[in-house]
N, C-alpha and C positions, 0 to 999 in steps of 0.2 A: 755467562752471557744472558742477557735480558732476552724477554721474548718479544718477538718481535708482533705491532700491531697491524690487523689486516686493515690497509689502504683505502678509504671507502672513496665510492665514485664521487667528481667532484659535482654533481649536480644534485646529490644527495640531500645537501640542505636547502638547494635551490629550488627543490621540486615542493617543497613546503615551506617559502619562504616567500613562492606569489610572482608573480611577473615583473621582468628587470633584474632578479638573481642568477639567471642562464648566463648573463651577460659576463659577469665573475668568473669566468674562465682563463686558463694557461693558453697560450698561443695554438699549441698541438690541440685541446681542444674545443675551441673556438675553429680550427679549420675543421674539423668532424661534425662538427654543429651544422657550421656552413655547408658542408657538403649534403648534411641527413637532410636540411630542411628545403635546399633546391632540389633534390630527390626527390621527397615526402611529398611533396608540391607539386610538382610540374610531373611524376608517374604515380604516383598512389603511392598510398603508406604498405599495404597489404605486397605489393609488388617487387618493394624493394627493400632488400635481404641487407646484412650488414657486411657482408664481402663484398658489394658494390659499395656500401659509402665507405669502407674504408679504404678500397682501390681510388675512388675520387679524390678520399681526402688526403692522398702519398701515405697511407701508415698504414698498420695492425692491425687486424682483426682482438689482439691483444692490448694492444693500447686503448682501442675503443671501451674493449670491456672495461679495463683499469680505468679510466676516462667516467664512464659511467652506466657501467654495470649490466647494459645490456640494449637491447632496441627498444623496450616500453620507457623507460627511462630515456631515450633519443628523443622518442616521438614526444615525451611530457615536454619535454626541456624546449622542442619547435616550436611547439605550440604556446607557450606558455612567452617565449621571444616574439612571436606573431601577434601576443595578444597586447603584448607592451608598447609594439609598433603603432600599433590601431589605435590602444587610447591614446597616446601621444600623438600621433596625425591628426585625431578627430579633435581631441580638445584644443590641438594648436590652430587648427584651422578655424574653429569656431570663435576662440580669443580674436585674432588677425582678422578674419574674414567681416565677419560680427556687429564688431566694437562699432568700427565706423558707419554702420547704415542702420543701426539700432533707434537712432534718433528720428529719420526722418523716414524707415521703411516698416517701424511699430514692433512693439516688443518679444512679437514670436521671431522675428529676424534668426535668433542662433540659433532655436532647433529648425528654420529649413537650411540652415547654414550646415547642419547635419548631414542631407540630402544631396548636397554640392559639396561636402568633404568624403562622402563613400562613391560618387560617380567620378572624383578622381583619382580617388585610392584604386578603384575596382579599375580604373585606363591603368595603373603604371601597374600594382603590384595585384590583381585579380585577374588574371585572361584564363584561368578556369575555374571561376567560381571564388565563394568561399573557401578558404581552406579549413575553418569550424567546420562548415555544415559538410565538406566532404569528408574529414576525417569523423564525424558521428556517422557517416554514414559505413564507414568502413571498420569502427572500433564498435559493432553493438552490445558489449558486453557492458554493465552499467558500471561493475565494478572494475576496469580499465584506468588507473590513475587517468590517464588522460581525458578523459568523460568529464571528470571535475572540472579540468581547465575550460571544456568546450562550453559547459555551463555557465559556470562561473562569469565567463567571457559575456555571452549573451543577457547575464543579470547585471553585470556590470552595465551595458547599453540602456537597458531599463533605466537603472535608478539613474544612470546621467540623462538621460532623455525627460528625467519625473523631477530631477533638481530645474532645470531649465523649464519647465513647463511650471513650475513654482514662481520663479523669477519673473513670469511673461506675465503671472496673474491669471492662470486658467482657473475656474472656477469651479473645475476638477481636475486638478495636477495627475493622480493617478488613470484615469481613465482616458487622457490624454496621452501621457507615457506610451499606456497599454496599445493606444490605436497606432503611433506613431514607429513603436518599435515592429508592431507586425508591418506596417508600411516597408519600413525599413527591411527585414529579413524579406518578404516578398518580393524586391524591387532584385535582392544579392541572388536569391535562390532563380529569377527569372533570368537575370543574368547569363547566370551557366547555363542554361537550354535554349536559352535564342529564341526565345517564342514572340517576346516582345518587344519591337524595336526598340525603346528608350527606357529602359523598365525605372531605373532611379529618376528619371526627368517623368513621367508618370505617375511614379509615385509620391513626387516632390509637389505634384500640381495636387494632389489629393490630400500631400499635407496641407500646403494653404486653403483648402475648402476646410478641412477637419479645425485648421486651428483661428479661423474667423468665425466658427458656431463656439468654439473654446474659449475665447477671447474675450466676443463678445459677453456682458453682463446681462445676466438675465433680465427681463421686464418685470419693472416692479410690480405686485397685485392692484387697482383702484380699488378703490372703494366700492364696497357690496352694494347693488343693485336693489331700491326697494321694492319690496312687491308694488306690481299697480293694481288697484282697488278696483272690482269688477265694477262696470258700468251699471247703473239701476239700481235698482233697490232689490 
């Protein structure tokens, strides 16, 4: 008899394959996924045990593992689905939204088209908060696979915020990026505490001030001033 080989969890290559490989799941579990991540989500990660998602998901506490390997591997696998959803909402809405007022509303038009793709991300799939910024806040260990995703995620945001700020002709793409993406995380993080009534419609006004000093072309130097010759002799 051949020996037999040990089974590996199916999100194994998923987990170092980047976001949208979660997705490559068996039916059975593709429902564990779905169960860990409205869990993970809506009560904290720290709070919820894998006896709860696997009572959610009708299975195993044994399938799960077989499935994938364990709850840090749950948590990479959510996140890592969450993060696929975002750039796909946010680049699709910036293409759609965009395209057509580029012309006559001037070329920063897609990155605040940014700012009106996360104030309606954050209405339908945000009612607490980031789910990045809350699971860093509950995974501090740096070496947690999942830390990478949470990173990852937020440098992804940068450099798409710094390809667009290229495109629009700022006069410093990076420095724009830099301001706009703190705009951005500011506007999510205020979000969750309710301190200020409109925090992405605020923020949104603050990009159009940031990206009209961006935009605009610096003043060219005139021409040096001659000295004027003292009166008299």
């Amino acid at each position: 008899m051949g020996t037999k080989t040990k089974k590996e969890p199916e999100t194994a290559a998923a987990t170092a394959a980047g976001p949208g490989a979660a997705t490559q799941l068996t039916p059975g579990a593709r429902k564990i996924l779905d169960a860990a991540s409205t869990l993970f989500y809506e009560r904290g990660i720290t709070a919820v045990g894998v006896d709860l998602i696997a009572k959610e998901a009708g299975t195993t506490k044994k399938t799960l593992y077989d499935r994938f390997g364990g709850k840090d591997a749950l948590i990479t696998a959510y996140l890592h689905e969450r993060d696929l959803r975002w750039r796909t909402w946010l680049t699709s809405w910036v293409d759609t939204h965009a395209a057509g007022t580029r012309a006559r509303s001037g070329a920063g038009e897609p990155l605040l088209a940014t700012f009106d793709a996360l104030a309606e991300w954050m209405r339908q799939h945000n009612p607490r908060g980031c789910g990045f910024v809350n699971a860093a806040a509950e995974l501090p260990d740096p070496a947690h696979p999942a830390r990478r995703v949470i990173t990852e995620q937020k440098r992804w945001l940068r450099g798409y915020l710094y390809e667009l700020s290229v495109a629009a002709g700022a006069h410093d793409p990076d420095e724009l990026a830099d301001g706009l993406a703190l705009l951005h995380e500011g506007a999510v993080v205020q979000r969750g505490l309710s301190v200020v009534d409109d925090p992405v419609g605020a923020a949104r006004a603050l990009a159009a001030q940031t990206l009209e000093r961006a935009l605009t072309p610096p003043r060219a130097a005139g021409p040096p001033v001659a000295d004027t010759p003292p009166h008299g002799r």
